[in-house]
C-alpha positions in Angstrom: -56.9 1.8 -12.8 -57.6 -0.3 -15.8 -55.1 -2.9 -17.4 -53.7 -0.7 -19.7 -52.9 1.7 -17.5 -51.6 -0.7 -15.1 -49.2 -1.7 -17.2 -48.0 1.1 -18.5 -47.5 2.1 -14.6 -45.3 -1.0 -14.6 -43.1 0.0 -17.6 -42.3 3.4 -16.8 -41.3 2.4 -13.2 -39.0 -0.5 -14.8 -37.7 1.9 -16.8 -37.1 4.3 -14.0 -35.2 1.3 -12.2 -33.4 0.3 -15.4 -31.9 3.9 -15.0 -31.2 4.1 -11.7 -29.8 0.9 -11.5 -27.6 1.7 -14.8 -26.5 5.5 -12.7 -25.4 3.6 -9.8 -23.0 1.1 -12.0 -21.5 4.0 -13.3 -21.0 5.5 -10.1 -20.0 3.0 -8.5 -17.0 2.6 -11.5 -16.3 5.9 -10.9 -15.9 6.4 -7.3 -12.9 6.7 -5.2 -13.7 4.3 -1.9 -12.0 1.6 -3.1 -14.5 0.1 -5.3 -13.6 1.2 -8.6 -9.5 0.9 -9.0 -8.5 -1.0 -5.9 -11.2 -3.7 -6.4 -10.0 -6.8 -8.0 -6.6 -8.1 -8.1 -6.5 -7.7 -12.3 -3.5 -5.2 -13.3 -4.7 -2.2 -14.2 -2.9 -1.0 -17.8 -1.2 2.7 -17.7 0.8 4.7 -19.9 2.3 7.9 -19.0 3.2 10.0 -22.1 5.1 12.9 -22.0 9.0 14.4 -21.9 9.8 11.5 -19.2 13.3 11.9 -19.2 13.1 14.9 -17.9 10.8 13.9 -15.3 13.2 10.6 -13.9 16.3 12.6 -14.2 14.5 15.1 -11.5 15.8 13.9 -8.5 16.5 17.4 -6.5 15.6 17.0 -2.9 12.8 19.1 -3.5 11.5 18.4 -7.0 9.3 20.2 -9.6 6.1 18.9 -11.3 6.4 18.2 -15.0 3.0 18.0 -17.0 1.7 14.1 -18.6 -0.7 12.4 -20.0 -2.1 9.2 -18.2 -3.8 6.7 -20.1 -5.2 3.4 -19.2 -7.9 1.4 -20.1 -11.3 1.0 -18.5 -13.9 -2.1 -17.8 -14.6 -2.1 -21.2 -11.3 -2.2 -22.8 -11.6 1.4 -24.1 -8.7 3.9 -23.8 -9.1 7.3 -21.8 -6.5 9.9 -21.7 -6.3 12.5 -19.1 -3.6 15.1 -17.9 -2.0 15.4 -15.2 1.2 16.6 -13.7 3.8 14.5 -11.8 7.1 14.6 -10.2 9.2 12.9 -8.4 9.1 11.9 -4.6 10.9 9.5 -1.6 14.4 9.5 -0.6 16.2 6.1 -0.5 14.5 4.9 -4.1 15.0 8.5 -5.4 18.4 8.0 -5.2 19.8 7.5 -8.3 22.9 5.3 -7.4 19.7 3.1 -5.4 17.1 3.1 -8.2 16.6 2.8 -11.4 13.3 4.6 -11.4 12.4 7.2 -8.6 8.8 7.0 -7.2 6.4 9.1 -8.5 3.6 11.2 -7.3 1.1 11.6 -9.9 -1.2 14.9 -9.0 -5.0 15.4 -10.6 -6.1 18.6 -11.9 -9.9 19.1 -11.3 -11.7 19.3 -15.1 -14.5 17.4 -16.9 -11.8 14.7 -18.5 -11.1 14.3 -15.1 -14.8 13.9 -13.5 -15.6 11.4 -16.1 -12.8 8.9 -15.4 -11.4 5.8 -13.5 -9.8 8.5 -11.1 -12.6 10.9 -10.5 -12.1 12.6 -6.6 -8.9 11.7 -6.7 -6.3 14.7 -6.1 -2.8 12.9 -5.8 -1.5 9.4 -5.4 1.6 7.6 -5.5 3.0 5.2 -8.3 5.8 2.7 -6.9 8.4 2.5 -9.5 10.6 -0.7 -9.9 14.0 -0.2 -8.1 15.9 -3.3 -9.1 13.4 -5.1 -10.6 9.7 -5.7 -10.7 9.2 -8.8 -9.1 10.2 -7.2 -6.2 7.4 -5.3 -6.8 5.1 -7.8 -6.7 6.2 -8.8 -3.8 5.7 -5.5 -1.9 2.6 -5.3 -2.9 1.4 -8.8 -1.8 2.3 -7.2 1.4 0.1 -4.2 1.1 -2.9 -7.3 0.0 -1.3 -9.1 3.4 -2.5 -6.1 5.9 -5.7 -5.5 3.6 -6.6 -9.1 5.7 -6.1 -8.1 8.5 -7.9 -4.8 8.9 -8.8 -2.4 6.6 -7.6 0.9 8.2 -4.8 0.0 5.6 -3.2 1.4 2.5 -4.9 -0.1 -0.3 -2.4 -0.9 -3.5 -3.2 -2.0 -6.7 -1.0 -3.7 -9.1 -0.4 -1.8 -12.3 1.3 -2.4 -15.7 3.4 1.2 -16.3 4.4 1.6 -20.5 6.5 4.9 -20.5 5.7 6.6 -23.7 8.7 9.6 -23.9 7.2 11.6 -26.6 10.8 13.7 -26.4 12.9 10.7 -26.9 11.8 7.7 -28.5 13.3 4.8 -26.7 11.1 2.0 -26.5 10.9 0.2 -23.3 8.9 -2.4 -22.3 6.1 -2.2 -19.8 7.0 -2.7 -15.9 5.1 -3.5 -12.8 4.5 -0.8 -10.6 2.2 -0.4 -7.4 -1.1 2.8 -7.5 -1.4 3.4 -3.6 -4.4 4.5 -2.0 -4.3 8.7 -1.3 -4.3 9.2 2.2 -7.1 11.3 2.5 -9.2 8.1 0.4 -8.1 5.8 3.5 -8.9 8.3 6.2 -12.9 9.1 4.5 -13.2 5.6 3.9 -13.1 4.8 7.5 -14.3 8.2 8.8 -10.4 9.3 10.0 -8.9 12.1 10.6 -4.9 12.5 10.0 -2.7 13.2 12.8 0.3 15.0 12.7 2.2 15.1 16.0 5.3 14.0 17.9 4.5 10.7 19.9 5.4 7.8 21.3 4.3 4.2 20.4 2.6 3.5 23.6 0.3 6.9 23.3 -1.4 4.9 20.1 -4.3 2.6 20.3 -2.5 -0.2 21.9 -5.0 -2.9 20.3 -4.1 -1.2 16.6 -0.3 -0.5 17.5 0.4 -4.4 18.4 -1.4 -6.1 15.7 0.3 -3.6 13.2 3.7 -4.4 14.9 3.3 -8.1 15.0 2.8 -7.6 11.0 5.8 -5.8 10.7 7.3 -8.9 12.6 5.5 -11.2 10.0 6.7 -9.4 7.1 10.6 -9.3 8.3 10.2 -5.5 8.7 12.1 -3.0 11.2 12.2 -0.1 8.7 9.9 2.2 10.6 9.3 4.1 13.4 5.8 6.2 15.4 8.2 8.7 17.1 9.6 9.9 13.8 6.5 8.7 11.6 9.2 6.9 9.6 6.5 5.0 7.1 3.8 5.0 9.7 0.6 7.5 9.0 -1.4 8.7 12.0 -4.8 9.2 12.1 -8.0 9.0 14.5 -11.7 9.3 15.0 -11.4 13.2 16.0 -7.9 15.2 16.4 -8.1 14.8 20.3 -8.8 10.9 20.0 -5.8 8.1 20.3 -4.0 7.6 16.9 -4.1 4.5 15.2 -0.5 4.0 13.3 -1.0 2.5 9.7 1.7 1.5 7.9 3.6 1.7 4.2 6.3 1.4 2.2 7.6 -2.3 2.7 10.7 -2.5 0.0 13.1 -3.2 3.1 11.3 -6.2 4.5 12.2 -9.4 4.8 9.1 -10.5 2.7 10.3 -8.2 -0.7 14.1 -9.1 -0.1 15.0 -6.4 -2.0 18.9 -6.7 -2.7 19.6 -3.2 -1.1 17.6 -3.7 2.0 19.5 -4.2 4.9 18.8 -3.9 8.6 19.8 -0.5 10.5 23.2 -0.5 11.9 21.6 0.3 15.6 19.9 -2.8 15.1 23.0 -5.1 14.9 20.8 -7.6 12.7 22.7 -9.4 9.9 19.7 -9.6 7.5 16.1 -8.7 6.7 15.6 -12.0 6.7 16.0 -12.5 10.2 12.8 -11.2 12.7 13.4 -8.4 15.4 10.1 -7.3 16.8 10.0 -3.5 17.1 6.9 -3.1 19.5 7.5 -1.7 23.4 8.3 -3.7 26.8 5.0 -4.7 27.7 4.9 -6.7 30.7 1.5 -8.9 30.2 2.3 -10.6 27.1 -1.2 -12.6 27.2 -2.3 -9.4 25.4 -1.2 -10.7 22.0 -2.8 -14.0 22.5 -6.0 -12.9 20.7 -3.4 -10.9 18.3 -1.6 -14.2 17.4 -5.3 -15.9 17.1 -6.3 -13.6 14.5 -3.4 -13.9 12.2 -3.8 -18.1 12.3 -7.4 -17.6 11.7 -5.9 -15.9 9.1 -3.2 -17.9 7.5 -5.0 -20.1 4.8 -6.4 -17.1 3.3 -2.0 -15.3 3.6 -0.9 -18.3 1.7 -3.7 -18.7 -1.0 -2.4 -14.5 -1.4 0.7 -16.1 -2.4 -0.2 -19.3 -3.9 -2.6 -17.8 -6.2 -0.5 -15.0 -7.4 -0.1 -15.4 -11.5 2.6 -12.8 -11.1 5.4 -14.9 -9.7 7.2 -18.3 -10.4 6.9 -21.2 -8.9 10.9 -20.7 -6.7 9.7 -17.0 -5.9 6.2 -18.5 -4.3 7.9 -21.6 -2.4 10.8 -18.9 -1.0 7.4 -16.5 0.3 5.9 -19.4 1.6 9.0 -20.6 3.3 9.4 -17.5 5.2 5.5 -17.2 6.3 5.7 -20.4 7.3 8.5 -19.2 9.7 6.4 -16.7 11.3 3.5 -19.3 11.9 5.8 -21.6 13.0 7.3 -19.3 15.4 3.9 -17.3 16.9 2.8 -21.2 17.7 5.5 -22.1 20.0 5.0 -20.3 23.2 8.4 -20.0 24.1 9.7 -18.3 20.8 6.9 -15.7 20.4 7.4 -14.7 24.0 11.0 -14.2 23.6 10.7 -12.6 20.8 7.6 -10.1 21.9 9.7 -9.5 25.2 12.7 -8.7 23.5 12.0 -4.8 23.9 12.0 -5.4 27.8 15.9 -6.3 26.8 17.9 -3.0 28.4 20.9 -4.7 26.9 19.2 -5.2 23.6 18.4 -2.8 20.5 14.8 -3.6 21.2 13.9 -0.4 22.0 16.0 1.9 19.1 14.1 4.3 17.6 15.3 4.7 14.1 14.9 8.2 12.4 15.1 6.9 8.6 14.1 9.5 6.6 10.5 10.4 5.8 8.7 10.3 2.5 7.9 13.7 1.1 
């Protein structure tokens, strides 16, 4: 092969690279594993056009889906529209003496305006509304980025700026913080899972998975959930026959958000969400969460840079987080406290062991 030839070898194979290369950018902006919207802690611009007030006011126990336009704004800056359909979901939040705005399901129709955007694959996800106010929000979603540390069979969230664009009513309001979670099915491909959809009890979960998720609801100042009635836990496993592994969602009643309606469950006989109650099972080896407890200090410079770093919140709203981590830590390193605490549902004259229905998500 002379020179000439040899070089042009070279070019066309650069060439071919250049494309290939330039496919798997695109792809990779386009894909649904977590790479394309969920990467990045930048907000992530979205309108919703369409006869909204209709839509919000749609607060039936079973409710309808009402056709939208979503727009937002890609990489480049450009803005895509594409249509969907939504309605409303939840219970508590979809209350309409709780909430000002109901959480939403936003549902993808397959198409080629569809295949060509920011939410290619993606069939239906949910859009966490402000309730009483969006730093809140932000707050409940720094808990979402909280778990993300500590494993990542966990909901991914990102954090979105919502303008509402009622083309029926012409009301301007200004644009809001709201929380894109990832689909279920997403979570479950990207770590090769399987739902599960069954009746069981806590210890009939991967214990190792069950404990760590439990100590984090005790981090967070949570007790709003349950396994036995999959009150904001989702199920899922290798294969249908293997042990479940409970994942968890929804945090507005935690400690962490301090939402001003969340309070503690009456069976509980807490007096705030601000106090800790671990919700885990009597387990009589309690050197079992020593590794646990290990992982989350490994983890605690990179819990409070989450914080820290977060442009969204003041100054008062970061010290008050902080604060309240800081209790946890403070607490999981004194022997006698944690062990109190994590034998609390060994208690028979306790509530340590009160399952607490709630009431599901749709």
């Amino acid at each position: 092969m002379n020179k000439k030839m040899r070089r042009g070898y070279l070019l066309v194979n650069c060439w071919l690279f250049i494309c290939i290369m330039a496919g798997a950018q695109y792809k990779a902006l386009n894909s649904n594993t977590g790479g394309s919207i969920f990467s990045g802690d930048s907000i992530l611009e979205l309108t919703l056009s369409g006869n909204l007030r209709e839509l919000l006011d749609d607060r039936a126990e079973i409710s309808s889906l009402h056709k939208l336009m979503l727009k937002y704004k890609n990489p480049e800056g450009h803005e895509t529209g594409i249509p969907i359909e939504a309605k409303t979901r939840g219970h508590f939040r979809k209350m309409t003496e709780n909430c000002s705005y109901p959480p939403l399901q936003l549902q993808f129709t397959p198409n080629s305006q569809l295949d060509t955007s920011f939410f290619s694959e993606q069939h239906k996800m949910k859009l966490v509304m402000p309730c009483q106010g969006e730093a809140y929000i932000v707050r409940e979603w720094l808990a979402y980025k909280i778990y993300n540390l500590v494993t990542p069979l966990s909901f991914q969230a990102k954090l979105v700026k919502v303008t509402m664009d009622d083309t029926k009513k012409k009301k301007n309001i200004p644009p809001f913080y709201g929380i894109l979670l990832e689909e279920e099915k997403q979570l479950a491909k990207r770590n090769k899972l399987v739902s599960i959809d069954r009746k069981i009890n806590p210890q009939q979960t991967n214990r190792n998975y069950f404990l760590t998720m439990a100590v984090f609801q005790y981090l967070i100042g949570n007790t709003d959930w349950s396994i036995q009635y999959q009150q904001n836990i989702k199920l899922m496993a290798t294969d249908s026959n293997a042990t479940p592994i409970s994942i968890p969602y929804d945090f507005d009643h935690s400690g962490l958000v301090g939402a001003p309606y969340a309070h503690p469950a009456e069976e509980l006989q807490m007096q705030s969400v601000q106090e800790r109650r671990f919700r885990g099972y009597c387990m009589e080896n309690l050197k079992e969460f020593e590794p646990i407890l290990a992982k989350y200090n490994a983890l605690k410079p990179a819990v409070l840079s989450l914080i820290n770093d977060c442009v969204y919140l003041d100054s008062k709203a970061k010290k008050n987080l902080a604060v309240f981590l800081e209790g946890f830590y403070a607490n999981i390193n004194t022997p006698k406290l944690w062990q109190h605490d994590f034998a609390y549902p060994c208690d028979k004259n306790g509530t340590g062991n009160v399952v607490i229905k709630g009431l599901r998500e749709n």
